[in-house]
Structure formats: C-alpha cells, structure tokens
C-alpha positions, 0 to 999 in steps of 0.5 A: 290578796296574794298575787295572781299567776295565770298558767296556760296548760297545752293539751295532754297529760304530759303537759298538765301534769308537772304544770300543776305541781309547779301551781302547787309550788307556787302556792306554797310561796304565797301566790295564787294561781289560775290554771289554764286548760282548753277544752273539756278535760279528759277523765283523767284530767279532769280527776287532777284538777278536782284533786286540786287544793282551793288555792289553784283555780282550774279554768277550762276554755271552751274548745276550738275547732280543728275540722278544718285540718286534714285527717293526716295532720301531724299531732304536733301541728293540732296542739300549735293550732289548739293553742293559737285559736284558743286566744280569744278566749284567754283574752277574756279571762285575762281581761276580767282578771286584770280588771275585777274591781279595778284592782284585783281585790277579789281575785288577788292582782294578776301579775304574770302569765306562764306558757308551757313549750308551744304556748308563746303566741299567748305572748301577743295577748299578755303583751297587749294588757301588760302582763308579763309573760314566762315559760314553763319547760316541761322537758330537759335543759338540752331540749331548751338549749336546742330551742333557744339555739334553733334560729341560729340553727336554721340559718347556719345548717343549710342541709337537712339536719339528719342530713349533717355530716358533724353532730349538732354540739349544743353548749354544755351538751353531749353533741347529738346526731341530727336524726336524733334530734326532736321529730320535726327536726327531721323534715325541715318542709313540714308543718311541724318544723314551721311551727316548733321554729315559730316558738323558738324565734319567741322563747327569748321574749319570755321575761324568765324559763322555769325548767323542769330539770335540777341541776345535778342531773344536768349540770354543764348544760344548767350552768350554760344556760344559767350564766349571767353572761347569757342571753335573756331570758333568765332560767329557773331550774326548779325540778324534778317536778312530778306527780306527788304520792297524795295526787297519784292514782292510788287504785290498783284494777289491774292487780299490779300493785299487789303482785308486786307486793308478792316479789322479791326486793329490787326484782323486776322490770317495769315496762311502759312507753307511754299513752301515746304510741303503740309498738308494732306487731313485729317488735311487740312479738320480738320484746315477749320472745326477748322477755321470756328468754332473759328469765328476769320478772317483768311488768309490761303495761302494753297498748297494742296495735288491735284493741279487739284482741289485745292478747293476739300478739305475743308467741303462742303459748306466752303467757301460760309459759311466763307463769308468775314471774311476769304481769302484763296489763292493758295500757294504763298501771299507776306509774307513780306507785310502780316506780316507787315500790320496792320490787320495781328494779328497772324501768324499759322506757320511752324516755318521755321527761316525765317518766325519766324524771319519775324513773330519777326520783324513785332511783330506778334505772332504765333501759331507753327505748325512744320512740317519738318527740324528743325522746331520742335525744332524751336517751343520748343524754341518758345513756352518754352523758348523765349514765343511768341507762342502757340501750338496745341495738335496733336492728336494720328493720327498726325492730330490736329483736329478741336475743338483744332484748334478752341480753339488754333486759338481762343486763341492766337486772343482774349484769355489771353495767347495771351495776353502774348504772344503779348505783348512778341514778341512786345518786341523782335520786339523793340529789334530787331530793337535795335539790328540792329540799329547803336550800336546795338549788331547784328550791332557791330557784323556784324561790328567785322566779316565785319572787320576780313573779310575784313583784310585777306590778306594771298590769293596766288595770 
C-alpha cells in the first residue's frame, strides 16, 4: 500500500481549494491521501469533494460548537477555535489510522500530517502518536516570511505596528508599512493577534512548509526562505496550485460565459472581491459612476450590502445606460473560466492568493483593490515588487471615487501602464507553466517534500 498522508483543511474555500490540488499532486507521486474538513461541508465544498478521484479520502469531523462565543467574535479567532476543538476528533482518526492491522495494510502507513496556516495546534496531537507534522501555506512567500519572522517581531516592535515610524523590512521582501500588514497586525490587544502569534512561535516545529508561490513570482523572498543557511524548518515552493479546468464549475446560470463569448479579444475587466466581504454603498455607487464613465467592457460580479433589493445600489438609470457593454451578476460567476477566456483583459481584484494565483496563471493583470486579511500586503507586492498591477488612490473617507476609477480601470485596458503591466504577468504565466512542468522548480520541490513525506517511517503502531 502507498504511503498515507493525513491533510487537515481549515474552514472555508480559500482554504480547501489549493489544499485539494496539492492532495491531487501527491497522488500522482504515489502516495495516499486523507483529506480532512470539519464539519458538514457547504454545497460548494461539498461538490469538490465529490469531484475528488478515489485515490483521495475526504473525511469530515463532526462540528464543533462556537455558542459559547460572543456575537461579535472576529472571523479570524472562530476559525483558530474550529480548529483547536476540533482535535479530539482527529485524534480518533489518527489513532485508527496508525493502528488498522497493526500496520497499515488497509489504508496505506500513515506517514505525516499536514496543517494548513492556522492549523498548528494539531501539532500536539500528531507529536503524541509520532506523526510527523508539515504545513501547507496557502498564501505568499512575504506572508510566511511575516509569520516565521513574527516572534521576533513581537519582542523588538514595542509600538503598534501601524504605529512604526520605519516600515517593516522583511528578508528578500519589499518593506511594507505596518498598517498594511495583515489585519490582526493592527491591534496587538486583540484576540486575533493572540491567536495568529500562537501559530507563529509553532510554524518552525513543522518538519517542511509547502508554499503555494513558485519561484519566478517571488524570487528574492524564495531564495531567503530556501537557503540552506536558514532556520528549519525546510520550504517547499510548489505553486501555483489552483482550480484546475476539469475540477472548475463548468455552469454558466448567469449568462456570463456566453456574453463573454460575444466580445472582442482581450477586452473586458472582470470585477470580483471574493465571497467574503461586501463593499459599502458609498463605493459601490462610486465604482458604477466610475465604470460607466471609463467606456471600457466590464464583468462585475457584486455581493451587495442589501440582499432585498441587490440592484437599489448603482446610479439611477445604470444599467439601462451601460447597455451591452457591461454585465453585472449577483455574487458568484466561474472564476476559473472567466479568467481563462479570451475576452477577460483585466481583473479589478481584492488580491486574495487565489485569485492573484488564477489571475497569474491565466496572465491576467489586475487592478488591486485590497480589502481584508493579508491582502493589502498582497498589493504592495503586486504593484511594487512583482509590477503585474495598478492601484486606486483611495480617497481620505476610505472611498475610491469615480473619476479615479475611471482613470484606473482605463489604464490598465488601454493606458501605457497596462502595457507594462500585461506584458509582465504574460511572462509569470509562462514561468508558472515552466515551474509546474516536468523539472520545473515547483515540480522538483513538491518532488523533494513528496519524497520526505513518503520515507517517514518513525509512526507507533
């Protein structure tokens, strides 16, 4: 039997998502994989797990209970607390896992556990039955240098960080100012910073990292990271890992794919923040003036504040005004295939990884418009450092308003900085095709982890 690999997803798409493309990668190196996800899954998970090929087990825990929280807990601290009491469930699952005949004969030897980001305090559970514990690091190469970096961090910044005079300057990285480092960086007395410094102090007991960012997207960061003069634990650049075409939705109830269908090569911005979070009314206005003045196509999937009357928002007369040369959809489109048409020629982002990674693999270049988590230091990088976006001034209210969204959106679809922009992330598309190709040096990587992985052989029976 192939060698047995446990992988505890955290909650939500963003996490599960490169999390089964990496079981998927696995596979095809030889070993087994049980993939992990707590509680009953959402329709939209659940329709990737059934897409899954018999070679990966998906497992859900039963649910935890949260009613003990306050109604205001940040989501952020309710995902650390899924996770933690979630353990004695995978305890049992570990337990049967390392103990079927004695030897693993019916389910393949287990021989490691990974956690995704917030996933460390499974750490303790795997240690206990001698299973060797790794990460999976859903998000940039800057991101993991922040967290591998953030105990030292908290005892040499005696401010807040938004507070600091100097940026932070993180090895191989673009400094970044402290208020656009990840949200719970910004309040060090809150829950959430706690909790993300928990995980931090344990992210150097994890026995190797696989990171989903390649090396040509973030190569000085990658090679700090990587040197064999670091502190363990070992990094694996294995990305981009994303939703591959024959795992994508391929249903179209909105329309969208076909109206693409009808216009012109290279022509029109896909607009998308995710599934998370709602722009407020005041910019959601100001984005429809801007995009009705800028004349250039659009695709604008909205999640709007009032799910009652979701049209109520943009100026009157909008969409009878925009005609055929914009599409607005309510809150879901197939990313995956929009991004990949021939007619998408920008994506207005929140630069969430994911979609910076879709965004990269399709050679789409954006325009970063971050809203939450680590997002922000997402679009430093993006638009500083690796040059495939351009950024919004946003006004002294927090509201980017429409003229500079007319001038933004018109300058990355027919402006000279798009230009530039274009032709740079046509490039990280052609090396993250090279990356991931046989020989390739995300493909060597996954290779040397899938390897180590697969060797341990220290499990107590």
């Amino acid at each position: 039997m192939a060698s047995r690999i446990v992988i505890l997803s955290g909650t939500g798409m963003g996490h599960l998502i490169p999390l089964v493309e990496f079981s998927d990668r696995l596979v095809r190196l030889g070993l087994s994989v049980t993939l992990v996800t707590i509680g009953p899954p959402s329709a939209a998970q659940k329709a990737i797990l059934d897409s899954l090929p018999d070679s990966i087990t998906a497992v859900s825990l039963p649910p935890v209970s949260l009613d003990d929280l306050p109604g205001d807990v940040r989501p952020q601290v309710a995902t650390f607390l899924t996770v933690s009491r979630c353990l004695p469930s995978l305890r049992r699952l570990l337990q049967e896992l390392t103990s079927a005949d004695g030897d693993g004969s019916k389910t393949g030897r287990l021989c490691g556990l990974v956690v995704d980001l917030f996933g460390t305090d499974a750490f303790d559970v795997a240690e206990e039955l001698g299973v060797p514990c790794y990460m999976f690091f859903p998000s940039s190469s800057m991101s993991l240098s922040l967290f591998l970096h953030m105990p030292e961090l908290h005892v040499s910044v005696p401010c807040e960080y938004k507070d600091m005079v100097n940026p932070v300057s993180l090895p191989g990285c673009i400094p970044v100012r402290g208020t656009d480092l990840a949200d719970p960086f910004q309040d060090r007395t809150k829950d959430a910073y706690k909790w993300v410094l928990h995980h931090a102090t344990r992210y150097r007991r994890a026995e190797g990292i696989f990171l989903n960012s390649f090396e040509d997207l973030e190569p000085s960061s990658i090679k700090s990271l990587t040197d064999p003069t670091s502190k363990p634990p070992v990094v694996y650049p294995v990305g981009p890992l994303v939703r591959e075409g024959e795992r994508a939705s391929s249903d179209d109830p909105t329309g969208c794919l076909k109206w693409l269908d009808q216009q012109p090569r290279g022509s029109v911005l896909y607009i998308c923040f995710g599934s998370v979070v709602s722009l407020g009314i005041d910019q959601l206005t100001e984005l429809a003036a801007g995009l009705e003045m800028s004349g250039q196509r659009f695709l604008w999937v909205v999640k709007v504040p009032n799910s009652n009357d979701p049209f109520d928002f943009p100026p009157k007369g909008f969409v009878e005004r925009i005609g055929g040369r914009g599409l607005i959809v309510l809150s879901w489109a197939p990313q995956t295939q929009v991004l990949g048409h021939a007619s998408t020629g920008g994506f207005m982002s929140h630069c969430g990884w994911n979609s910076t990674l879709e965004s990269v693999a399709n050679g789409v270049p954006l325009i970063a418009w971050p809203l939450y988590a680590e997002q922000k230091m997402n679009a430093v990088m993006l638009v500083g450092d690796v040059k495939i976006a351009i950024r919004p001034t946003v006004g002294e209210d927090g509201v980017v308003r429409r003229e500079e969204v007319s001038r933004i959106v018109r300058a990355l679809m027919e402006g000279e900085e798009g230009m530039g922009v274009r032709g740079r992330v046509k490039e990280l598309q052609e090396g993250a095709k090279k990356a991931l190709s046989e020989g390739g040096s995300s493909c060597k990587a996954l290779t040397e982890g899938a390897l180590k992985l697969g060797k341990n052989n220290n499990i107590a029976a």
